[in-house]
N, C-alpha and C positions, 0 to 999 in steps of 0.2 A: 507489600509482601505477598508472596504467590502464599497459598491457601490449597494445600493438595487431601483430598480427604482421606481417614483412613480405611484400611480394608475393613471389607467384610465379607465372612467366610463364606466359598459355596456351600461348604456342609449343612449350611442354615437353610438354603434357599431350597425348601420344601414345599408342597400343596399345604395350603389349610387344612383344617380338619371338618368337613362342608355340616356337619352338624349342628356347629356353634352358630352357622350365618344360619340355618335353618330358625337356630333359637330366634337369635336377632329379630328375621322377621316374623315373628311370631308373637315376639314382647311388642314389638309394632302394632301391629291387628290390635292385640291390647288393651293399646295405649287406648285404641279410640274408640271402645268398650265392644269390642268382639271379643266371645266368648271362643278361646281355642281349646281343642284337646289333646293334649301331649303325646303324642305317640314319635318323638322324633327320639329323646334323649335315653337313655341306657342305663338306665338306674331303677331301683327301687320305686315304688310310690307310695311308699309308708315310712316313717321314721324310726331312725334308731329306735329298739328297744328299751322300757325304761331300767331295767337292771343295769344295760352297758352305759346310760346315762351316768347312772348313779354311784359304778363305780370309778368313773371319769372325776365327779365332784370329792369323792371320800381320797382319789389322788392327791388333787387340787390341793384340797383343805391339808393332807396331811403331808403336803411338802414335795411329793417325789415328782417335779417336773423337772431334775436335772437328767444331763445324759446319760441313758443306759449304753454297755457296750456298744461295738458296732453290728454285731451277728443280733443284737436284740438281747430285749428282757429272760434271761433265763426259765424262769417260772412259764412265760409265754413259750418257748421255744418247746418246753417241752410239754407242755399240754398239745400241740401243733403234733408231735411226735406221737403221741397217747391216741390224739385224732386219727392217724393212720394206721393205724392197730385195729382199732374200735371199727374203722368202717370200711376199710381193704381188706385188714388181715397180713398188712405186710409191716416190719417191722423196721423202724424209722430209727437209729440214733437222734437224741436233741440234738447232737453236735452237728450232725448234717442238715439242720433247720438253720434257714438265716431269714430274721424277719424285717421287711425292706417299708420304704416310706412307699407303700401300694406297689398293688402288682407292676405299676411303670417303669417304678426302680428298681425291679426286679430285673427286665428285659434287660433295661439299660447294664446294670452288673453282669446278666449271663450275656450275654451279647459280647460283651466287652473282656470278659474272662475267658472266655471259648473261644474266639475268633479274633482273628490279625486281620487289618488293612486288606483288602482283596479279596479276601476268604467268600465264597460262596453260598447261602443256606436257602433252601426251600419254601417256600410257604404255598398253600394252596388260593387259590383266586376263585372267590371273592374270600377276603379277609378281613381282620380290623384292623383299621387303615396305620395306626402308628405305628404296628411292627414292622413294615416298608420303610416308614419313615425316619425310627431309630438306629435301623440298619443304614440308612443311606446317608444321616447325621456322622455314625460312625465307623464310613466309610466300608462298612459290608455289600456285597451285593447279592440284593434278592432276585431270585430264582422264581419267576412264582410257573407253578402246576396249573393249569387249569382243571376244574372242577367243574360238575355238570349237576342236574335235577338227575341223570342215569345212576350217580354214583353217590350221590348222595350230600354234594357238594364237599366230600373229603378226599387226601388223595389217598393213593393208593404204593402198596409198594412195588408195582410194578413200574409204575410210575419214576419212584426214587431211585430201580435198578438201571432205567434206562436215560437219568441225570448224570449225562459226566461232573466230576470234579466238583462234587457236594464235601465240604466242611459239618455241614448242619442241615436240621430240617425241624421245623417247627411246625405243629398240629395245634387243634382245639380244639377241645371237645366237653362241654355243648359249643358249637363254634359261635361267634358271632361274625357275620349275623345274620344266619341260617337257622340257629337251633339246630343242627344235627349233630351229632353223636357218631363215636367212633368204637365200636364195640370189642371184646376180649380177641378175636381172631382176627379185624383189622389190624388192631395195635400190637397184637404182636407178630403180625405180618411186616408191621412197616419198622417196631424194631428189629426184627432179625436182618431187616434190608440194612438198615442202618449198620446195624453190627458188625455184616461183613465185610464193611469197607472204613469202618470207623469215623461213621459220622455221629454228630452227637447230635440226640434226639432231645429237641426241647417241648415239653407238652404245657398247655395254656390249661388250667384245670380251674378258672376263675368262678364258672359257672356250675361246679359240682355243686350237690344235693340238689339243686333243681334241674332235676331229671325226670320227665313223665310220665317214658314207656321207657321199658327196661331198666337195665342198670347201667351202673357207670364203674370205668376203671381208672386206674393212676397209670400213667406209662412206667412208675418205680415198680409194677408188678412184674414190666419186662425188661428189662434192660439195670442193671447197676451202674451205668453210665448216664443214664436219664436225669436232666433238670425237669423238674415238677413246679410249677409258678401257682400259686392261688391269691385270694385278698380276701380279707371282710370286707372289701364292696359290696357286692352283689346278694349272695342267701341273706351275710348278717347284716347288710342293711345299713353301712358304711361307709360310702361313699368320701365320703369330706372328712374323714377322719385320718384316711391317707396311710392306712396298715396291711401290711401284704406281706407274702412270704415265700421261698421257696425252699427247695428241698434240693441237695445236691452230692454227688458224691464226694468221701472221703478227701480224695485228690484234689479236689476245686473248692475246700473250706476257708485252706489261705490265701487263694489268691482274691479269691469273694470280699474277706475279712480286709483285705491289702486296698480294696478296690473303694470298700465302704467305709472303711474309714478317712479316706482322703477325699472321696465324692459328697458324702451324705455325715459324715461324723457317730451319728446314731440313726432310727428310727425315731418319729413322735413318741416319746414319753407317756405322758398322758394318756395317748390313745392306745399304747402297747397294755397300761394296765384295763383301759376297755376293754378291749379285744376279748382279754383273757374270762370276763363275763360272759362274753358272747355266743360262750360255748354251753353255757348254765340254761339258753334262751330259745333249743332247738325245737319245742312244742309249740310255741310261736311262732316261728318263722318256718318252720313246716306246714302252718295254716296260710300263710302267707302263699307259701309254694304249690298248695290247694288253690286257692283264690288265681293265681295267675295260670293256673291249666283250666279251672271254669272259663277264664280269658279268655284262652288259646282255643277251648272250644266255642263258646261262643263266636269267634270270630270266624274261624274254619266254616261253621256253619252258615253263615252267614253272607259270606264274600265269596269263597268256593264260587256258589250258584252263580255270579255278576258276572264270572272271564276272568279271576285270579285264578295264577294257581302256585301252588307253594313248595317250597322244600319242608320234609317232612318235618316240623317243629318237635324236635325229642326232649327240650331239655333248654333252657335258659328263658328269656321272654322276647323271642322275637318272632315277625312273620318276613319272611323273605321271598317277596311276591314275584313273579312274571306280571307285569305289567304291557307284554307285547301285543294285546289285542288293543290295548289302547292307545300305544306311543312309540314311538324310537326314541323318545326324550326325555326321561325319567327327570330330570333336572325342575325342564318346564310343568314334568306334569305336578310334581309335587308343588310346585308356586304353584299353580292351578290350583291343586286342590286346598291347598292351605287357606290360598283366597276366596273360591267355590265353599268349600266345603267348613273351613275353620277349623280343618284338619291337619295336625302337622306331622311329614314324614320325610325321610331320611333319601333322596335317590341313590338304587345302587352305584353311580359312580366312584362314590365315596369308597365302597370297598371291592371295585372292579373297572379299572377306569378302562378296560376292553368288552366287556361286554353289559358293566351296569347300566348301559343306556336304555335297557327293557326289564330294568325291577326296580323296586323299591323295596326301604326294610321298615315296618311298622315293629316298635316299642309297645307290648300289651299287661306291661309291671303297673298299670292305673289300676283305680277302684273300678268295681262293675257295673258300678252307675256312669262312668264317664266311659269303659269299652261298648257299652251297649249304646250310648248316646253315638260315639264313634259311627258304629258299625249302621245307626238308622241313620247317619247323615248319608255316608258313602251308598247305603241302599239308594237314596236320592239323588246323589251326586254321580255317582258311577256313567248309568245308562246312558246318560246323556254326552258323553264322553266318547263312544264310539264312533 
């Protein structure tokens, strides 16, 4: 009997995500008792706090791990709502809060709500790499801007005026993974470009309250047309809990709501009623957010002098190096240095497969005993590299 296999979709057949092998060999070194320093992955380096712990067990214990709607835990929803009051000044309906299993499922909902087959949307280069690849699972096609160390690595709306035939356009801000920032006169530069041609502007806000220098804005300040995406990944500390949220208007509540519930059914339970601690916890994770700018200066200070040089770090925990005095091969050099140095970092191809071949992004969310240990290896490792 013939034996014919069955399909499998192009939609699937995407880039890895070059981080995870990053891990891999890193849990390697490891194995065979090298001591490495994490600077590859995107996360926190500190644990959930113990309050969001604690109201995760008082769930547990008291039963409520069935499904909550699909827009999320009401009570969450609108403390989410309360949040954009208290620290914008702009004034959220609960009803336009849908809180998604992490900000993943978020893209995947507005992605999929906003845009048909073909549809065209922006993003700026260098970016985080999934948004490309969510768009191109679901048959969007990315646009991307190019972005420089001139400009700040964001785009511009002049930029957006001179895209034909934009559907969308999607910003970040703290981006990853630059760390830079998009300030009140960019963002509403690049929504009024948006505006007059009716493109819908979706802003990545994952990385707010860890912000440096200056401040930070919601793109809901400009536009009523604006999706807004956050998570308690990143400030609260999150990660694995898989709670995210965004913000949308009126018009796109039910198709969001139509979308989530046949995709995802609910959010995590459990972690919906953590969440809602997590907001009781910001004196803590505001020292957290202390600790990772001592980082970020420490590191500047340090590696600057060697031949790095950076995109200005405003805001999240990354350093987004030029690495061009020392390679065209960010790929090898990070093996290099992982094995050199017992340093592990991220090359930029991963979020610019045109020009990442002369950066790397260093992760600096560790303790200050492991950036500083970091920072005296690469002193010793760098030089010799030239």
């Amino acid at each position: 009997m013939t034996r014919v296999p069955p399909k499998i979709s192009r939609r699937s057949d995407i880039p890895a995500f070059r981080v995870m092998d990053v891990m891999t060999a890193a849990a390697a070194l490891e194995v065979q008792g090298r001591r490495v320093i994490h600077m590859e992955v995107g996360e926190p380096g500190l644990p959930t706090p113990a309050p969001v712990v604690e109201a995760a067990e008082r769930a547990m214990r008291d039963g409520r791990g069935g499904y909550t709607v699909a827009l999320g835990l009401p009570a969450l929803r609108e403390r989410i709502a309360q949040h954009y009051a208290e620290a914008y000044g702009v004034a959220v309906g609960p009803g336009r809060v849908v809180v998604t299993t992490g900000s993943s499922a978020a893209f995947s909902l507005a992605f999929t709500a906003c845009f048909d087959i073909g549809d065209r949307m922006a993003i700026g280069r260098p970016c985080y790499p999934p948004y490309e690849r969510i768009m191109r699972a679901l048959g969007i096609e990315a646009v991307e801007l190019r972005t420089t160390l001139a400009d700040n690595f964001q785009p511009t709306a002049a930029q957006v005026a001179a895209t034909p035939e934009l559907q969308g356009l999607l910003v970040a801000s703290p981006s990853n993974p630059t760390g830079t920032t998009i300030d009140g006169r960019r963002m509403g530069g690049l929504a009024g470009a948006c505006a007059e041609r009716g493109i819908r502007l979706i802003s990545d806000e994952i990385y707010h309250r860890m912000v440096f220098d200056g401040g930070e804005v919601t793109a809901l300040a400009f536009s009523d047309d604006a999706v807004a995406i956050n998570s308690f990944s990143k400030y609260y500390c999150m990660t694995g809990w898989r709670v995210g949220w965004m913000v949308v208007p009126e018009a796109l509540v039910r198709p969001v709501e139509r979308l989530a519930q046949n995709l995802f059914i609910s959010p995590p339970t459990v972690a919906q009623h953590a969440a809602l601690a997590a907001f009781d916890c910001t004196a803590e994770l505001d020292a957290r957010v202390a600790q990772y700018r001592a980082n970020r200066d420490l590191l500047l200070a340090e590696l600057e002098p060697l031949g790095l040089r950076f995109a200005n770090p405003e805001g999240a925990f990354y350093l987004y190096a030029d690495v061009s005095w020392f390679t065209n091969d960010s790929a090898a050099f990070c093996r290099a240095m992982l094995e050199g140095a017992g340093v592990a970092t991220v090359p930029g191809t991963d979020f610019d497969e045109v020009d990442g071949d002369r950066f790397i992004r260093l992760c600096f969310s560790g303790t200050a005993e492991d950036m500083a240990e970091a920072a005296r290896r690469l002193k010793d490792w760098l030089p010799a590299q030239r």
